[in-house]
Backbone bond lengths (Angstrom), bond angles and torsions (degrees), N, CA, C in turn:
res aa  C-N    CA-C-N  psi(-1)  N-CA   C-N-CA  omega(-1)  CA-C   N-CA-C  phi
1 X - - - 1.458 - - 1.528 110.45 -
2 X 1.295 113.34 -22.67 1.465 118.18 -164.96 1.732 121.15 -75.97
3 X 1.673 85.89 -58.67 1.353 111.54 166.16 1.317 112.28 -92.55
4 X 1.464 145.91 15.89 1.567 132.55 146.02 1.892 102.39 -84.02
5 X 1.247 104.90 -29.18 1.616 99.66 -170.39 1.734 121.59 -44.49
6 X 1.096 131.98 122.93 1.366 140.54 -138.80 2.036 106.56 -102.95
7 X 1.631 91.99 -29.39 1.243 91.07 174.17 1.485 133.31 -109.21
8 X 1.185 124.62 165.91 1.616 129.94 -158.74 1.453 113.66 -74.97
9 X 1.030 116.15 -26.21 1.194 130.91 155.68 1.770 138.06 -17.46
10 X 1.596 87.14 -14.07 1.791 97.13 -150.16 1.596 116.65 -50.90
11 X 1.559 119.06 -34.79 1.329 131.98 177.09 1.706 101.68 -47.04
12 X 1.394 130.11 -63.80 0.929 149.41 -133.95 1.704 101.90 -92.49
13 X 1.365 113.11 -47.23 1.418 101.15 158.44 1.439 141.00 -98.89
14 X 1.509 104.10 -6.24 1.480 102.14 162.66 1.599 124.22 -107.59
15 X 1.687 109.79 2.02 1.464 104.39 156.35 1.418 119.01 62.29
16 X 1.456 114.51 13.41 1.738 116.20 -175.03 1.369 114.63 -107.36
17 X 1.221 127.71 140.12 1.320 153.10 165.89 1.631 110.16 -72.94
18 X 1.335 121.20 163.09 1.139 149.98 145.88 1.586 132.04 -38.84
19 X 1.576 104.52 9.07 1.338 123.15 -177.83 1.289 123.35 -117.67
20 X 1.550 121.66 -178.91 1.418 127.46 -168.37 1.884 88.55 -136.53
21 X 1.052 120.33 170.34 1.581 138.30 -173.87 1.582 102.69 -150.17
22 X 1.583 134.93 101.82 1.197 100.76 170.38 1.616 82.99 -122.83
23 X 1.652 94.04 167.00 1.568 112.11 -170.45 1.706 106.46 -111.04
24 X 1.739 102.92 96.46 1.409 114.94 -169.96 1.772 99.16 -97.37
25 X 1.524 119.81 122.32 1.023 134.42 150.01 2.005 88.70 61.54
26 X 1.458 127.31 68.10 1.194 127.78 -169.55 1.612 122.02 29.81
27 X 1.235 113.71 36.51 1.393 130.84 175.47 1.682 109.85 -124.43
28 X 1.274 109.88 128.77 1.538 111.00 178.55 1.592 94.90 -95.62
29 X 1.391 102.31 147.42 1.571 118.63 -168.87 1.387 92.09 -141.68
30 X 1.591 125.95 127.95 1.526 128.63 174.03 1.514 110.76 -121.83
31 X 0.699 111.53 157.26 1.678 126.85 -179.96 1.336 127.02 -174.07
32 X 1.627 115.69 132.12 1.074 140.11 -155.24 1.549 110.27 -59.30
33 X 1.236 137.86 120.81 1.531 131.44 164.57 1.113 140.59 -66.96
34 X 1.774 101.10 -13.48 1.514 130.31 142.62 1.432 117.83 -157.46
35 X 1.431 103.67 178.81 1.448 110.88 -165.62 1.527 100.62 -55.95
36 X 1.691 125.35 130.61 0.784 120.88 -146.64 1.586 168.11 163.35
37 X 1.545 67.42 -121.04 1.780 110.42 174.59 1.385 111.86 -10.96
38 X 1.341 122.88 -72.83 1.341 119.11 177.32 1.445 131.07 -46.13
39 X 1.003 90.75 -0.25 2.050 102.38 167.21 1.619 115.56 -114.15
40 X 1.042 117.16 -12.61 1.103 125.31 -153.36 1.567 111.46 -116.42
41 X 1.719 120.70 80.85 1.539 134.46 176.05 1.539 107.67 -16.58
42 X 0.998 114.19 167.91 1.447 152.62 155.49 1.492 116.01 -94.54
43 X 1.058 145.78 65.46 1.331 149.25 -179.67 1.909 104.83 -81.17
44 X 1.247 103.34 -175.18 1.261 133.70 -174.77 1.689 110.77 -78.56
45 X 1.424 106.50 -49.54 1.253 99.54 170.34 1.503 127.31 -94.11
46 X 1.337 115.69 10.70 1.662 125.99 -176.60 0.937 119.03 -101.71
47 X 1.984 113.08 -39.84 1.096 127.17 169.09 1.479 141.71 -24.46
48 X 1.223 124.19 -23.12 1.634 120.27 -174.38 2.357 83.90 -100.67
49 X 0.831 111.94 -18.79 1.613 121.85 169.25 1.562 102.91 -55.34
50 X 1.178 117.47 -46.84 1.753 128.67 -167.30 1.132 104.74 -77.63
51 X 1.781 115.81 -56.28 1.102 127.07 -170.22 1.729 122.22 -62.15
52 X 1.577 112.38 -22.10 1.500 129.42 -174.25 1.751 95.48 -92.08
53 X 1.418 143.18 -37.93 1.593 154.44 -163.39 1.320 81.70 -94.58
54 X 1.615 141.58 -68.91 1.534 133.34 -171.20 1.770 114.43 -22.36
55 X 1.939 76.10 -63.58 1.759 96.37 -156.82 1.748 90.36 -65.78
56 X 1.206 129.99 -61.05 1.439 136.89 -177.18 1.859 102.70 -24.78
57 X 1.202 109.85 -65.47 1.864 111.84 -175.54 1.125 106.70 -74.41
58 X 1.324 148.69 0.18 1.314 149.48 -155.45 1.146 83.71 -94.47
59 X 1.764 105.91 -77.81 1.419 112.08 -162.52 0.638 120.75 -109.88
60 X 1.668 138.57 5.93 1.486 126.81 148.16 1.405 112.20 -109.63
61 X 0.991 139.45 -49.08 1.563 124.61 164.23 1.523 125.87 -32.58
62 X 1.604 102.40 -77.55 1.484 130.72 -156.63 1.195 101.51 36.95
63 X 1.506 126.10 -147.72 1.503 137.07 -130.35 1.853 82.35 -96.43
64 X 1.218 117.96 131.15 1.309 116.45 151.80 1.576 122.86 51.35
65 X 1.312 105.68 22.65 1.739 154.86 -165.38 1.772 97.07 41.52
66 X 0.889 125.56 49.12 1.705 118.54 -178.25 1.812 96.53 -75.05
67 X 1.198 126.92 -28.36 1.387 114.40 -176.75 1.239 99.35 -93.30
68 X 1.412 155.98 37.71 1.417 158.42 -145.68 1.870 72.00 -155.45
69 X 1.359 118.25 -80.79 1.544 111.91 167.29 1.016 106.45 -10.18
70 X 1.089 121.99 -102.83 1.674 144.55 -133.10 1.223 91.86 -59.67
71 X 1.280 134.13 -74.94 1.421 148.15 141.32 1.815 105.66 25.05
72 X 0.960 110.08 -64.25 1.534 119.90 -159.65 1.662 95.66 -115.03
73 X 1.423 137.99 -15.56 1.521 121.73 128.98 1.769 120.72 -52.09
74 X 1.021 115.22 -35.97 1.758 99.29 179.10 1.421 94.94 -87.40
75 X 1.402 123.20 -24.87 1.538 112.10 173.84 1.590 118.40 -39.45
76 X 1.097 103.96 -30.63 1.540 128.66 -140.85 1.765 103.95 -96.70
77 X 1.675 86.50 -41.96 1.751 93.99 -177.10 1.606 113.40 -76.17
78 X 1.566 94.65 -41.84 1.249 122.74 176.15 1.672 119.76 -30.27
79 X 1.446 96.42 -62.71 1.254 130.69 -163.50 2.087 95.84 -66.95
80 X 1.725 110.84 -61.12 1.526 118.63 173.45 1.718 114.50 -45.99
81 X 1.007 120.42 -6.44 1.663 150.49 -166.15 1.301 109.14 -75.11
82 X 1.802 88.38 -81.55 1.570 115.70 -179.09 1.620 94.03 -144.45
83 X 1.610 98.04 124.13 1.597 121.79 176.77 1.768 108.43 -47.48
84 X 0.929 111.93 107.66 1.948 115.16 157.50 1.271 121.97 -24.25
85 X 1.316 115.15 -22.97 1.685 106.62 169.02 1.353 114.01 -80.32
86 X 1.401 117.47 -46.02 1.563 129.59 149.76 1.473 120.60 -5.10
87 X 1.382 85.98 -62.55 2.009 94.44 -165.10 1.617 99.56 -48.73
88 X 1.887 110.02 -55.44 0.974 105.85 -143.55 1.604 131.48 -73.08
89 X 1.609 87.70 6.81 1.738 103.13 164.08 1.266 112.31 -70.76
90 X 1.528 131.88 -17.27 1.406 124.48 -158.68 1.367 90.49 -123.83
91 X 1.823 93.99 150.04 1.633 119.07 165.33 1.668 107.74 -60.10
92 X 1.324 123.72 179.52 1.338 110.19 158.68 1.616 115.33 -97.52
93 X 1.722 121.31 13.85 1.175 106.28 178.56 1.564 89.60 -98.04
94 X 1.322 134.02 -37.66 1.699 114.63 176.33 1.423 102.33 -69.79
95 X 1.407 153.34 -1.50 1.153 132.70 152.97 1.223 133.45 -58.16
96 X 1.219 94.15 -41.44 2.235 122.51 158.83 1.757 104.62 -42.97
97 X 1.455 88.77 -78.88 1.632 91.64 174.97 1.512 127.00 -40.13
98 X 1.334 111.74 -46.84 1.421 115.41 174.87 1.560 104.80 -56.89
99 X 0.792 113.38 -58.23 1.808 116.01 -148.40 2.085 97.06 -84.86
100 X 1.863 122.57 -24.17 1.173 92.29 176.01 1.448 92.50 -135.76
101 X 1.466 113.36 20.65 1.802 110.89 169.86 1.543 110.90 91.62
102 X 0.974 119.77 -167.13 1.346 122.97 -170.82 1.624 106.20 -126.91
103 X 1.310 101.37 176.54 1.996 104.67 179.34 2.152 86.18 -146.21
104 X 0.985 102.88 77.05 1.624 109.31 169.38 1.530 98.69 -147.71
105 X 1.531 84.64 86.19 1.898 99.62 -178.40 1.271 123.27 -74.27
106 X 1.289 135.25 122.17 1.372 137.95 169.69 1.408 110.64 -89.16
107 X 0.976 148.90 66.53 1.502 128.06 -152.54 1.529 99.79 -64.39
108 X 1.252 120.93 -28.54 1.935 108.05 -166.58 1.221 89.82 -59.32
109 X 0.944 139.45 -80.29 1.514 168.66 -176.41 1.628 86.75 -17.48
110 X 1.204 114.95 -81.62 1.772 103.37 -176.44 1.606 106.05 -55.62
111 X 1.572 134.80 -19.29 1.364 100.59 158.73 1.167 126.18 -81.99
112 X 1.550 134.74 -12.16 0.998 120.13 142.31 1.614 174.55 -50.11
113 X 1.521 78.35 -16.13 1.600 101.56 165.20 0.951 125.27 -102.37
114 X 1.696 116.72 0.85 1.635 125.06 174.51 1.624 124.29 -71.54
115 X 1.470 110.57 130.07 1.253 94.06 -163.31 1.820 99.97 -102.06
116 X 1.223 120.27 176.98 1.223 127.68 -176.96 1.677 123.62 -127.50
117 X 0.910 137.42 117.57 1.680 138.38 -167.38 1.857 102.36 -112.35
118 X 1.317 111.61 164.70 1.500 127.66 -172.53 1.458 103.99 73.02
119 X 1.325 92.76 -120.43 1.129 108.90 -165.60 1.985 118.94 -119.55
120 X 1.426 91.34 28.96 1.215 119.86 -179.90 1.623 113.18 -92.09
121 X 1.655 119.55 141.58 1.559 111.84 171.74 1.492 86.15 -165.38
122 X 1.466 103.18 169.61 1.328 128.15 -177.83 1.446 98.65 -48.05
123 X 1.396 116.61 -57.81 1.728 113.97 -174.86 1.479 119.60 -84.96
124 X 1.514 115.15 28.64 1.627 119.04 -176.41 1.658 82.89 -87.62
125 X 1.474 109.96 170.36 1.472 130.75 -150.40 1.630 82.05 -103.11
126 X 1.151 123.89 -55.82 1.238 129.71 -150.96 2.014 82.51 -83.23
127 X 0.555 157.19 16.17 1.998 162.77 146.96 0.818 115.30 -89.44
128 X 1.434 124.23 -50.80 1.321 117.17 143.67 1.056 164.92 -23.53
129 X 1.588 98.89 -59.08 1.567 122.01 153.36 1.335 95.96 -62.19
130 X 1.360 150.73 -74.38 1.571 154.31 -143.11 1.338 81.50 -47.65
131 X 1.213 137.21 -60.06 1.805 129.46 -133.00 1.500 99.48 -95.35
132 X 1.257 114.10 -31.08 1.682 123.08 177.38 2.140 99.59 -58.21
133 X 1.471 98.85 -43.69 1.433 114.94 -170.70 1.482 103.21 -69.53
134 X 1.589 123.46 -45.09 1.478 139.59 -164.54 1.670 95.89 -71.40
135 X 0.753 108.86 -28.94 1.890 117.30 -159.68 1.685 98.97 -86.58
136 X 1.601 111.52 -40.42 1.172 106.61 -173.13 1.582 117.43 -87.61
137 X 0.883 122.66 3.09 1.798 154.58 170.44 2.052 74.25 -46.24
138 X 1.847 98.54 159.34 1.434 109.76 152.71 1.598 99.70 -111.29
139 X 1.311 111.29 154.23 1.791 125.61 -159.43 1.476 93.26 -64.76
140 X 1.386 145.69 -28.89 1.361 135.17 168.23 1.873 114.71 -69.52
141 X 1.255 103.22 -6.24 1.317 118.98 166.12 1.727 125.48 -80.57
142 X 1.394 85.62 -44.95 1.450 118.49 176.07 1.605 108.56 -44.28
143 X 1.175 117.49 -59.07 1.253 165.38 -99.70 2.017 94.27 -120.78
144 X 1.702 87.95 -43.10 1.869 89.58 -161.29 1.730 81.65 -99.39
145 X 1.768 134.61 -10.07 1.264 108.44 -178.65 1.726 101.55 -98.58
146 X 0.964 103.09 -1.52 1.520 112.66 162.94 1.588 113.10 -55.46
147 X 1.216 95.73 -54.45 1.766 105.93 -172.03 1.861 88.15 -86.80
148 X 1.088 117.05 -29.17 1.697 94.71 -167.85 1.751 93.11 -63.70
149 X 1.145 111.42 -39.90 1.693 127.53 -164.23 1.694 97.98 -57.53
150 X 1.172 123.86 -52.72 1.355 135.81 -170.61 1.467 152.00 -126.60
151 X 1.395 95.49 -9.47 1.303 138.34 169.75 1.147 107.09 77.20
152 X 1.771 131.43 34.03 1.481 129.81 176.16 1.289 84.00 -143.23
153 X 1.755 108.37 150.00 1.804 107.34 169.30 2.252 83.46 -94.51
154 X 1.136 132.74 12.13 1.197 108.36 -169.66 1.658 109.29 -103.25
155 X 1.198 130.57 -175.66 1.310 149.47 175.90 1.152 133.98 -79.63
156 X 1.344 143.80 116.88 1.583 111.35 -163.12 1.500 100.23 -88.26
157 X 1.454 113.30 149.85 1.163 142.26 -160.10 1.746 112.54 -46.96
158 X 1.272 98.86 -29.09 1.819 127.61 176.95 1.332 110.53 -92.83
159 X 1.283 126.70 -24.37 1.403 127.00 -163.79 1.362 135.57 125.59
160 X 1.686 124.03 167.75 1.383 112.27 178.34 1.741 114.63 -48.94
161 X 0.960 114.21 -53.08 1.896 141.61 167.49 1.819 101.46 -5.06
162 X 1.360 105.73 -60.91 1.484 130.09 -162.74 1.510 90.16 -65.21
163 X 1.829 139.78 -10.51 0.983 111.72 174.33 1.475 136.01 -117.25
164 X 1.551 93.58 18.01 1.485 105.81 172.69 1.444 133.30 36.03
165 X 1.490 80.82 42.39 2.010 99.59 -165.18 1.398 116.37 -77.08
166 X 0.901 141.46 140.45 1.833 147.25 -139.45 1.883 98.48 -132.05
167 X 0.948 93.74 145.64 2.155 101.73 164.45 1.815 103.63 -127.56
168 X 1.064 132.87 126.74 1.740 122.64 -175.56 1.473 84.06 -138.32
169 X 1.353 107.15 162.98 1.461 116.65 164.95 1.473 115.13 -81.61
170 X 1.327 90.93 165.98 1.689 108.73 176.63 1.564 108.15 -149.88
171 X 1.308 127.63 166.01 1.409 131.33 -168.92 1.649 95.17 -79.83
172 X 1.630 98.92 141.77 1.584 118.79 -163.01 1.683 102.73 -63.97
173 X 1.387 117.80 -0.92 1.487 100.77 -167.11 1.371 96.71 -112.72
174 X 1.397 133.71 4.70 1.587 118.93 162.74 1.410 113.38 -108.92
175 X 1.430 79.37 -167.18 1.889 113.93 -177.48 1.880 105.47 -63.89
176 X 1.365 93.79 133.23 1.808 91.98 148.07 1.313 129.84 -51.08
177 X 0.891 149.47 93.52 1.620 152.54 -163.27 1.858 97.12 -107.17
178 X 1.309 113.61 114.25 1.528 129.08 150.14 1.407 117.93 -62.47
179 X 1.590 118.97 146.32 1.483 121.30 173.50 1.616 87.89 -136.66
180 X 1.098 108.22 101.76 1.705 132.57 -158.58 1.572 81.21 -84.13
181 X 0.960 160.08 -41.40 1.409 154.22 -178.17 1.350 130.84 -54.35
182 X 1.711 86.53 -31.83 1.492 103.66 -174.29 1.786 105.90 -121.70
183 X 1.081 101.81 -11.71 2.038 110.07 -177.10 1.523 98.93 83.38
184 X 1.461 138.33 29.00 0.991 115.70 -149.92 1.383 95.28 -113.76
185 X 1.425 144.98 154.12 1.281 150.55 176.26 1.041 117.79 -125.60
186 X 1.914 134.99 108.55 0.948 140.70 -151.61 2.026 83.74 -107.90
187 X 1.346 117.35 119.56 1.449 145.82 -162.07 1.345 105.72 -106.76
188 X 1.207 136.91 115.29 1.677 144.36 164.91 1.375 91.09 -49.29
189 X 1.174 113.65 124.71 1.557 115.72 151.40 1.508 135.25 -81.00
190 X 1.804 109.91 62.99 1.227 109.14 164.26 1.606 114.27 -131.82
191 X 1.253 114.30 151.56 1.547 126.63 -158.15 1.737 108.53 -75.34
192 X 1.941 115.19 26.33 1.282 97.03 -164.85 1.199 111.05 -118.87
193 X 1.474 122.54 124.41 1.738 101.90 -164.73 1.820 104.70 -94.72
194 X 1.152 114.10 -0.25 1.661 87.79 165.46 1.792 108.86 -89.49
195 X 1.187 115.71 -19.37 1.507 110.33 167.86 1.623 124.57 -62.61
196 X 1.236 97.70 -41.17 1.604 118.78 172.94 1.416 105.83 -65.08
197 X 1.018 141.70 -44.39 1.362 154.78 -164.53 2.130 90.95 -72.76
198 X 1.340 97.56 -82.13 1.577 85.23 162.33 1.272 152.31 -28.63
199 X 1.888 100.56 -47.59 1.551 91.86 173.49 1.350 116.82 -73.26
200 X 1.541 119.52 -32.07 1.636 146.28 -172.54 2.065 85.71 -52.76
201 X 0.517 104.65 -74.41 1.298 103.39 164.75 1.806 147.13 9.50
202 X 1.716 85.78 -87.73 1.256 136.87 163.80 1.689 92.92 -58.65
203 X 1.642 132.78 -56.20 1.305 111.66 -150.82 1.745 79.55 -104.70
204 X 1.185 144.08 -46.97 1.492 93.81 -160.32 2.245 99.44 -82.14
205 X 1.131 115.30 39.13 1.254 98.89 164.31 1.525 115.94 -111.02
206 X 1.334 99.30 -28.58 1.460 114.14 172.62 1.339 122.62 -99.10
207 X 1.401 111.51 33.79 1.880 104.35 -168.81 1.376 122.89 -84.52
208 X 1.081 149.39 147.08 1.392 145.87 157.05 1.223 117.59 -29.42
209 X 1.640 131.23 139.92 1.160 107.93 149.15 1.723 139.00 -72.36
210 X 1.327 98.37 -3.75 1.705 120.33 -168.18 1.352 111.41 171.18
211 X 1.707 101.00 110.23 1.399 91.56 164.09 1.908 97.26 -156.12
212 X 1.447 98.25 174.61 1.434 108.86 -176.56 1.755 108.07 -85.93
213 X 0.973 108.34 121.31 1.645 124.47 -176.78 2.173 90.74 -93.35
């Protein structure tokens, strides 16, 4: 908000100083971002100055540098994890990816790697219907039977492949029920995709967060 703001104005409507405020144990604690600071506006032309000393004490200083600590304890664990020479092959957006996966959805592609048990196959009627039903989902829909399916809306870092996701039957008069442990999706066995579309629905809107099946 600070640095998109367009007009010259900046002193005058955001009213900020050269300081930090943090709130220790329901106690406000302030301190200067430079010698100072507390006299010294926030203007238009200083501003990306505030904004670089802000972010700096926020998250590596803070109060009496305890997050500068902590900081360089997960550095530490981090590092015993995956070796520091390691990192420095990677950007930090494939580090992201590595460590919580990706969201660059293919959906064909995840129906393709789904496997099927009983008396289930790509050309069963009732799979059919599911994928006619899965397709007509909106992608933020997509998205929550992803997580109902596995308990992550993300990607594994390797691919759809890495999730060894299952379709089995279940008796035609219930719910889709997930076994997030196993990726496995226990499927009503009936051939109808606007019914399917409904219950699919019903369970990733109403799902548990954890329970014993």
């Amino acid at each position: 908000m600070l640095l998109s703001y367009e007009e010259d104005d900046v002193e005058d409507v955001f009213g900020l100083n050269f300081c930090i405020s943090f709130n220790i144990l329901g106690e406000t604690h302030t301190t200067e971002l430079l010698s100072g600071g507390t006299e010294k506006p926030v203007t238009n032309a200083n501003r990306d100055e505030y904004v670089r000393l802000y972010v700096h004490h926020r998250l590596e200083l803070g109060y009496n540098g305890e997050i500068a600590q902590q900081a360089l304890l997960f550095r530490k664990g981090f590092s015993e994890s995956l070796h520091s020479r390691t990192l420095r092959f990677f950007q930090p957006c494939e580090l992201k990816e590595m460590i919580v996966g990706n969201e660059n959805y293919d959906w064909n592609e995840f129906r393709d790697i789904l496997m099927y048990r009983g008396e289930y196959s790509s050309s069963h009627p009732t799979i059919q219907a599911f994928w006619k039903a899965f397709f007509a989902l909106t992608d933020d829909e997509r998205r929550k039977f992803l997580q109902f399916l596995t308990g992550s809306t993300r990607i594994p870092v390797s691919g759809w492949e890495e999730l060894h996701a299952a379709i089995q039957p279940s008796a035609p008069e219930s719910l889709p029920v997930a076994h997030t442990c196993f990726n496995l999706l226990d499927l009503p066995n009936i051939a109808d995709d606007v019914e399917l579309l409904r219950r699919l629905r019903i369970s990733i809107e109403h799902t548990e967060g954890f329970t014993l099946a």
